[in-house]
NUNU-406634 format. One record per atom (N, C-alpha, C): residue number from 1; x, y, z; residue in three letters; chain. Coordinates in nm, 3 decimals. Layout:
<nodes>
> NUM:X:Y:Z:ala:A
...
</nodes>
This chain:
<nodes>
> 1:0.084:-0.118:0.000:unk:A
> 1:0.000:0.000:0.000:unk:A
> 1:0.088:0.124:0.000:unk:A
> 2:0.062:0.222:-0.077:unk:A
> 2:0.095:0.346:-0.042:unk:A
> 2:0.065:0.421:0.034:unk:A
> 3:0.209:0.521:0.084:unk:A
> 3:0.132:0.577:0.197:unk:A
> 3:0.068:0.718:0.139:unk:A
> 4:-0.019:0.810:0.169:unk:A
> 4:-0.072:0.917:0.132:unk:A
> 4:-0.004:1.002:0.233:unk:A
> 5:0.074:1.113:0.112:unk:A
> 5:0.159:1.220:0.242:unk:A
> 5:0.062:1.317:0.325:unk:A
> 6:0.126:1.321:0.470:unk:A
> 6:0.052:1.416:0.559:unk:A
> 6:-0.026:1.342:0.673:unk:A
> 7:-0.059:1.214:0.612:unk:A
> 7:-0.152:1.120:0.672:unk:A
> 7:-0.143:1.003:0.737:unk:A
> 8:-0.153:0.915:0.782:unk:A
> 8:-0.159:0.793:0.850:unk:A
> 8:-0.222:0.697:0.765:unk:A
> 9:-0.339:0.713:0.692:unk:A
> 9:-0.400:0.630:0.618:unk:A
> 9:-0.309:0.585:0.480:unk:A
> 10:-0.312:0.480:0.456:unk:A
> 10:-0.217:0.380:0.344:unk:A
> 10:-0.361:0.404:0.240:unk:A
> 11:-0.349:0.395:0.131:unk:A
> 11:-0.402:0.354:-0.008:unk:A
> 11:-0.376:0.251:-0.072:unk:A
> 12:-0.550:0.119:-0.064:unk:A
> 12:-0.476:0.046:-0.095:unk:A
> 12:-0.491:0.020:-0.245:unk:A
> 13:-0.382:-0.033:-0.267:unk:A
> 13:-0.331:-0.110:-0.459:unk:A
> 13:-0.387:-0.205:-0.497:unk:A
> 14:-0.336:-0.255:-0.617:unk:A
> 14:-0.403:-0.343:-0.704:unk:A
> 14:-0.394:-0.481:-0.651:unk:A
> 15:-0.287:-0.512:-0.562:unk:A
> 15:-0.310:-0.635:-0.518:unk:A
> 15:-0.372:-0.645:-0.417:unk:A
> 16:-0.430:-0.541:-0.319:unk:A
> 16:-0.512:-0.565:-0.240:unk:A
> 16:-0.655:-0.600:-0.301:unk:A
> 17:-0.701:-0.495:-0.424:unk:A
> 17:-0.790:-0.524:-0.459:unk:A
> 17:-0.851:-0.652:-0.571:unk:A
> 18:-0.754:-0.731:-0.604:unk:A
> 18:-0.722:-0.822:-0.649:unk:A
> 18:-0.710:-0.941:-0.519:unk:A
> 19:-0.729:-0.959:-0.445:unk:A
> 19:-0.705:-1.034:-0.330:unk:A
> 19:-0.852:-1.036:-0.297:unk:A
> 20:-0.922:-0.938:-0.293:unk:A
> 20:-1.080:-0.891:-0.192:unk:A
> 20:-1.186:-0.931:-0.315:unk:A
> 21:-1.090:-0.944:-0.417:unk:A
> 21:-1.208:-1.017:-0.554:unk:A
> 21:-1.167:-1.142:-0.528:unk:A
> 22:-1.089:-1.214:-0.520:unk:A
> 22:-1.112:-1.354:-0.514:unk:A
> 22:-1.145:-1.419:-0.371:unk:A
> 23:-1.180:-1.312:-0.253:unk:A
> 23:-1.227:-1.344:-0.147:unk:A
> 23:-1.368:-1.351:-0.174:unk:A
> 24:-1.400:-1.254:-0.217:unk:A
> 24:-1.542:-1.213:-0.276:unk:A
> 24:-1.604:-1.331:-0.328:unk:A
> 25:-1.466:-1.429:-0.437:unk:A
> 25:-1.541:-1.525:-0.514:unk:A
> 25:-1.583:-1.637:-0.381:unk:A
> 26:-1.448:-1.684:-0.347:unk:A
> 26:-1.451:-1.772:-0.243:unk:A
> 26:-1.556:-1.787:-0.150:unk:A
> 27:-1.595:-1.667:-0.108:unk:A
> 27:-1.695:-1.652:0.022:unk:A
> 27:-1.836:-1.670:-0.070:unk:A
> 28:-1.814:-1.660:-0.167:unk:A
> 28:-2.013:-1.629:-0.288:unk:A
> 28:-2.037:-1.799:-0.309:unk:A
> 29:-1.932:-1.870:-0.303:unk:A
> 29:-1.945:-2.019:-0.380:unk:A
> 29:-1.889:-2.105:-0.267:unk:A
> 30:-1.940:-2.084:-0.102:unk:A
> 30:-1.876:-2.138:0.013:unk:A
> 30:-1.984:-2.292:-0.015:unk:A
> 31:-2.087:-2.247:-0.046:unk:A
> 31:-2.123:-2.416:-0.052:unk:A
> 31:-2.149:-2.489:-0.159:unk:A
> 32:-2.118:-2.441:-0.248:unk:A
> 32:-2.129:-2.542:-0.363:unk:A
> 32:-2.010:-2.622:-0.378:unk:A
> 33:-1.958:-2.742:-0.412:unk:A
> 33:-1.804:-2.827:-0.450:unk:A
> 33:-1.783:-2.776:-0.584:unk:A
> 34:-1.878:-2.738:-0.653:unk:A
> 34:-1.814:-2.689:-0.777:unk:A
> 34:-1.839:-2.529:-0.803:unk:A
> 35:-1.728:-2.458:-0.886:unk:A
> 35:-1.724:-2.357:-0.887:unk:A
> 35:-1.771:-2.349:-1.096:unk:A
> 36:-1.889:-2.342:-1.127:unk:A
> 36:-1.873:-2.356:-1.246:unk:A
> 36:-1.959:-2.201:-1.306:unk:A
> 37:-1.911:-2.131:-1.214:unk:A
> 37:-1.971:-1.987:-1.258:unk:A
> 37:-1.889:-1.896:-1.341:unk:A
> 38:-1.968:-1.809:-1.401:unk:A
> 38:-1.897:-1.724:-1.529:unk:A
> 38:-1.876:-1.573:-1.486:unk:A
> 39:-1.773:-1.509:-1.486:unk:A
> 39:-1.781:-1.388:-1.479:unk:A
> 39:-1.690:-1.282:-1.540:unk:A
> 40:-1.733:-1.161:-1.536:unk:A
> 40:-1.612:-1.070:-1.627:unk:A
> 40:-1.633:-0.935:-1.475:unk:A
> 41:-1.492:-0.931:-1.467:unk:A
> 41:-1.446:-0.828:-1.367:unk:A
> 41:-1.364:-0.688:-1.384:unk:A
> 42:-1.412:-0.575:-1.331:unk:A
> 42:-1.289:-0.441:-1.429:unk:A
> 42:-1.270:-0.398:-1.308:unk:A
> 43:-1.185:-0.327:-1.297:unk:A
> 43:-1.091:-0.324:-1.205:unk:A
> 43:-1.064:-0.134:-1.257:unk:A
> 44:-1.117:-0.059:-1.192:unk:A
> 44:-1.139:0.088:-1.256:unk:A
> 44:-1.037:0.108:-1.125:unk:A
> 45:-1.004:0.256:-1.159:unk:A
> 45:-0.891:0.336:-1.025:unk:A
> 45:-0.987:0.473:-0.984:unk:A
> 46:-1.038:0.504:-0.864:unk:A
> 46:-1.122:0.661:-0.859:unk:A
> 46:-1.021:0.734:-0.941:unk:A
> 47:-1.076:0.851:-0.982:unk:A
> 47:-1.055:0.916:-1.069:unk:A
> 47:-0.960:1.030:-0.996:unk:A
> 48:-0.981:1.063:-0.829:unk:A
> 48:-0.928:1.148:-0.822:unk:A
> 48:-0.844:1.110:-0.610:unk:A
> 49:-0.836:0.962:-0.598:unk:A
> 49:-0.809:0.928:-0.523:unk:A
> 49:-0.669:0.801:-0.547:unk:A
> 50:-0.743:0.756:-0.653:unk:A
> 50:-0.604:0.634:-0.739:unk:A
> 50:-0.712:0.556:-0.651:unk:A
> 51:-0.786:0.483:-0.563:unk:A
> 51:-0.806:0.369:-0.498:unk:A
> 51:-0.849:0.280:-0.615:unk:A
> 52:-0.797:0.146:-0.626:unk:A
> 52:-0.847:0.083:-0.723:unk:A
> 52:-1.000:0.001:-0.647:unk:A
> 53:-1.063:-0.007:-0.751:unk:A
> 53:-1.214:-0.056:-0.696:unk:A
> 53:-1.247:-0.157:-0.826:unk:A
> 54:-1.322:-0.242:-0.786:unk:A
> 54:-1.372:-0.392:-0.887:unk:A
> 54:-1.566:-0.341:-0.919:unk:A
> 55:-1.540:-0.321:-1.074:unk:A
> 55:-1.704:-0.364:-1.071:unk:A
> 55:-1.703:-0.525:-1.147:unk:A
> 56:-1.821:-0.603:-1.155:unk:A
> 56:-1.832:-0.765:-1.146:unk:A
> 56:-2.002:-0.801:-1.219:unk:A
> 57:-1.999:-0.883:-1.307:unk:A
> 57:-2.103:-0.961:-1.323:unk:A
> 57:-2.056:-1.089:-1.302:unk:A
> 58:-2.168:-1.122:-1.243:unk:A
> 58:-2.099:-1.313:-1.186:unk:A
> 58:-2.235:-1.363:-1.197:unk:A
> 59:-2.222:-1.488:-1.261:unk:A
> 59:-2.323:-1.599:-1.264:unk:A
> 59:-2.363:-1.638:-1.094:unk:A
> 60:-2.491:-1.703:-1.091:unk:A
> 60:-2.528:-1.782:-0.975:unk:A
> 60:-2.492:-1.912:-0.977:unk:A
> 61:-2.472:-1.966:-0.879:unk:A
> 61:-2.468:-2.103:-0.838:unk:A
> 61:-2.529:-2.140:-0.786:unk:A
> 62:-2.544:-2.258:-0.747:unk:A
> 62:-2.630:-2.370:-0.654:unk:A
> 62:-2.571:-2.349:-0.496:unk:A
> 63:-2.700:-2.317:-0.415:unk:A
> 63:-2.631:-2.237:-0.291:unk:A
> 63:-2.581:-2.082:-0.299:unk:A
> 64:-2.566:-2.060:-0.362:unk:A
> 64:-2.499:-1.929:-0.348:unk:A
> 64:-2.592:-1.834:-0.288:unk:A
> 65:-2.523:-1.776:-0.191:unk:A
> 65:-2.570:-1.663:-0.073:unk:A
> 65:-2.671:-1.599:-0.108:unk:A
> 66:-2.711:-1.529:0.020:unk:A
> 66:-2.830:-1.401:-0.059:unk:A
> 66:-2.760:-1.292:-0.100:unk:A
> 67:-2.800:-1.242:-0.187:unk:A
> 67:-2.739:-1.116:-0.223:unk:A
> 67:-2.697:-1.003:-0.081:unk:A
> 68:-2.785:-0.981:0.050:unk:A
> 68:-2.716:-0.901:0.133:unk:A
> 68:-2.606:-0.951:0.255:unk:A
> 69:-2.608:-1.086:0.206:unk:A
> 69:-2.529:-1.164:0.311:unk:A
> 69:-2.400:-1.133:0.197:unk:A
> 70:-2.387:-1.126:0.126:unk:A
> 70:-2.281:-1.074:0.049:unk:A
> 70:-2.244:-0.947:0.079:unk:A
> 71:-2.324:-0.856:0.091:unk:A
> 71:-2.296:-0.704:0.093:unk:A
> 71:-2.280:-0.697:0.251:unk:A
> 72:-2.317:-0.795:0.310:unk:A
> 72:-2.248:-0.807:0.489:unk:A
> 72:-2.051:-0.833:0.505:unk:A
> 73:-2.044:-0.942:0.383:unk:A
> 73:-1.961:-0.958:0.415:unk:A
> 73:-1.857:-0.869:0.347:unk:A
> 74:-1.880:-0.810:0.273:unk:A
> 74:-1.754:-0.729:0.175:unk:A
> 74:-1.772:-0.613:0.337:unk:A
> 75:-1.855:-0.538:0.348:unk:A
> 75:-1.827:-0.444:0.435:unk:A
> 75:-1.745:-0.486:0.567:unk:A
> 76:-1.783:-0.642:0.600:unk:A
> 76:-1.719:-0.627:0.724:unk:A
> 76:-1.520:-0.669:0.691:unk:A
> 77:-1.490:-0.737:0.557:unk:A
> 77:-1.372:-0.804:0.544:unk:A
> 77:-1.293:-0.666:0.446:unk:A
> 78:-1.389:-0.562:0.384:unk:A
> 78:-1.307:-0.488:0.269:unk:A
> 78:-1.420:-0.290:0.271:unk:A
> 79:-1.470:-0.309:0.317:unk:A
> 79:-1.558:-0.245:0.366:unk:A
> 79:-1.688:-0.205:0.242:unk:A
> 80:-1.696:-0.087:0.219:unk:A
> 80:-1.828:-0.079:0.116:unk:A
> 80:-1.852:-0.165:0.001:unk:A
> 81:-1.919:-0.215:-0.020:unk:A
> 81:-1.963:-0.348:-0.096:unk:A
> 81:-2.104:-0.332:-0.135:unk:A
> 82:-2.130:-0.313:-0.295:unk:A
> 82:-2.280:-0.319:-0.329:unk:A
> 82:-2.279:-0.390:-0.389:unk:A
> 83:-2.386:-0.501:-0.416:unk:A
> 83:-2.434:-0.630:-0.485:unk:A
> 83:-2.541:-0.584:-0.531:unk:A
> 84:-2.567:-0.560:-0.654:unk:A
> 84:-2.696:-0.559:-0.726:unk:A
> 84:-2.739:-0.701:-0.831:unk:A
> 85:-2.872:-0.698:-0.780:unk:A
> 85:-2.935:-0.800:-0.906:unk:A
> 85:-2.922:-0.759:-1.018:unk:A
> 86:-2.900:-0.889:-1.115:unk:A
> 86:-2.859:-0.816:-1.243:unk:A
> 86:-3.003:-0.788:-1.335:unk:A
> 87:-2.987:-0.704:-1.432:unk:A
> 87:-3.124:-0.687:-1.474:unk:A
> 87:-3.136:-0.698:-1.622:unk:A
> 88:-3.200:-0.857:-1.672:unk:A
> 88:-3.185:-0.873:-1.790:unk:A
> 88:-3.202:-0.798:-1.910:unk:A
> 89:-3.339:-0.690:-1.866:unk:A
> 89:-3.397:-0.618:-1.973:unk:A
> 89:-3.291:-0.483:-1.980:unk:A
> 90:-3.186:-0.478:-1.940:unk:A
> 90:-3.090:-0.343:-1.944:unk:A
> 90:-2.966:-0.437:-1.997:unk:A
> 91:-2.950:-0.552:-1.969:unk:A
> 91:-2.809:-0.637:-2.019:unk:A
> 91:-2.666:-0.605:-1.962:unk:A
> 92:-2.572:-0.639:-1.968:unk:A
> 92:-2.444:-0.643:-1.902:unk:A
> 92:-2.413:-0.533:-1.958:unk:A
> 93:-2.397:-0.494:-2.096:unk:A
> 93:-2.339:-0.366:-2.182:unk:A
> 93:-2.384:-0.223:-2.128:unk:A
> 94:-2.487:-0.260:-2.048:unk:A
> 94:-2.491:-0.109:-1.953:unk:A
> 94:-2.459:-0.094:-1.838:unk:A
> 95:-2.435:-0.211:-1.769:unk:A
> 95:-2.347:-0.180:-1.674:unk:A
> 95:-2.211:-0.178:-1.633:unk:A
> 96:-2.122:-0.261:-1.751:unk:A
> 96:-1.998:-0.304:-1.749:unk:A
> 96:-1.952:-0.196:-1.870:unk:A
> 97:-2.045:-0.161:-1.989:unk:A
> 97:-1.963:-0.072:-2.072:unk:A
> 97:-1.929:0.028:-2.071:unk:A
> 98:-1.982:0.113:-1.922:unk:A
> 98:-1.961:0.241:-1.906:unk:A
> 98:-1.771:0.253:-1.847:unk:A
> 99:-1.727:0.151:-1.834:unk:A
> 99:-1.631:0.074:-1.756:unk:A
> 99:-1.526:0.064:-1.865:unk:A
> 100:-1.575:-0.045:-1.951:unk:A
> 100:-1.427:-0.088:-2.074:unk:A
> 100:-1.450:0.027:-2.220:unk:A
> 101:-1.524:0.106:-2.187:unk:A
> 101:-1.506:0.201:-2.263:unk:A
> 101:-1.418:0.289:-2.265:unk:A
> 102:-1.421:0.346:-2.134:unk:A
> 102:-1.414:0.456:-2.047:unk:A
> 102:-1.297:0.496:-2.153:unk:A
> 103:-1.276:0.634:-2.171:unk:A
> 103:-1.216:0.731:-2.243:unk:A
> 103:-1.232:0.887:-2.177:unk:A
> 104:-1.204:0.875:-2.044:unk:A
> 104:-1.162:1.021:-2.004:unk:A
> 104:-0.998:1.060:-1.982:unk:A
> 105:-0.952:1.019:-2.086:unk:A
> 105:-0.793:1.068:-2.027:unk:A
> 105:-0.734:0.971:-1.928:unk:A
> 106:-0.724:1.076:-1.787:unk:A
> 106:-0.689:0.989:-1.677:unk:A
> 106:-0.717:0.831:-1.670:unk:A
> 107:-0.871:0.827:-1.690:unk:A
> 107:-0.910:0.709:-1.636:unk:A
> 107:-0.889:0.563:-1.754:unk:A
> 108:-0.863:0.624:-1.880:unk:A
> 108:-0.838:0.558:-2.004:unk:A
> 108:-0.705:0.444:-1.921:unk:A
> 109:-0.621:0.496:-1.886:unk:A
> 109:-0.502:0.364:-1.877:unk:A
> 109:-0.525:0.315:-1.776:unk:A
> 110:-0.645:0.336:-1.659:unk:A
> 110:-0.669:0.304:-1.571:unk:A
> 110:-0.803:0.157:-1.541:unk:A
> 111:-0.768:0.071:-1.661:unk:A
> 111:-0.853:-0.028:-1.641:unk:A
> 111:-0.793:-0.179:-1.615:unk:A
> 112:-0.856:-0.236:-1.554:unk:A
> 112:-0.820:-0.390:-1.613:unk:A
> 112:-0.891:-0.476:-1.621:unk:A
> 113:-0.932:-0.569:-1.714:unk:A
> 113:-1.031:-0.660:-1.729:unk:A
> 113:-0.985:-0.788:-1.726:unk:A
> 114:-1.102:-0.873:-1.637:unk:A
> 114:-1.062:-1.027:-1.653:unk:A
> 114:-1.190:-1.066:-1.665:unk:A
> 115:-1.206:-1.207:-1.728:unk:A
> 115:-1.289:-1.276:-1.748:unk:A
> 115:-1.257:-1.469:-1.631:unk:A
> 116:-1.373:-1.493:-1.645:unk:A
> 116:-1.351:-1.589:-1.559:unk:A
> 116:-1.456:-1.718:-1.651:unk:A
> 117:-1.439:-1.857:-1.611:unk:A
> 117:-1.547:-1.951:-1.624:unk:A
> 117:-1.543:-1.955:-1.773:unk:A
> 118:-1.515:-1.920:-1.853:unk:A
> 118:-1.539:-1.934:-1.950:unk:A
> 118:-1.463:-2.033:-2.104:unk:A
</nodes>
């Protein structure tokens, strides 16, 4: 983590946030034996803080949590955490393309995409 001058508080990096996504996965698929879910993950930086942050579409599984027992646990292990249902009649391309588009300058070299399950 970096430290932020003046301050006490660290900023954390890409491998933290890369760590709290595959906790994320781990803890979403605690009871199923198989992990045979699909997902695509971007990995955006705030625009005017650097914190890197994950947005996520992820398939369901068999067992898989309730959606706020999820948003319990990101807050208590990584802190703010929103889980939204996905909503077929709007499709992934509006919520993920505002993301791998992105073309403001700054935020242009500031992506990373992974795909999963597939």
């Amino acid at each position: 983590m970096a430290d932020v001058p003046g301050t006490s508080w660290t900023k954390p990096g890409k491998s933290y946030a890369n760590r709290a996504w595959w906790d994320f996965l781990t803890a979403s698929n605690r009871d199923s034996p198989i992990d045979d879910r699909k997902w695509v993950r971007v990995m955006e930086y705030h625009r005017f803080r650097g914190v890197p942050h994950i947005h996520a579409l992820i398939t369901d599984t068999v067992g898989s949590p309730r959606r706020m027992e999820m948003v319990d646990w990101g807050w208590k292990h990584y802190g703010i955490t929103r889980v939204l249902e996905y909503d077929p009649k709007l499709g992934a391309a509006h919520y993920l393309g505002k993301y791998l588009l992105k073309d403001e300058g700054f935020g242009r070299d500031m992506l990373d995409i992974e795909f999963g399950g597939f």
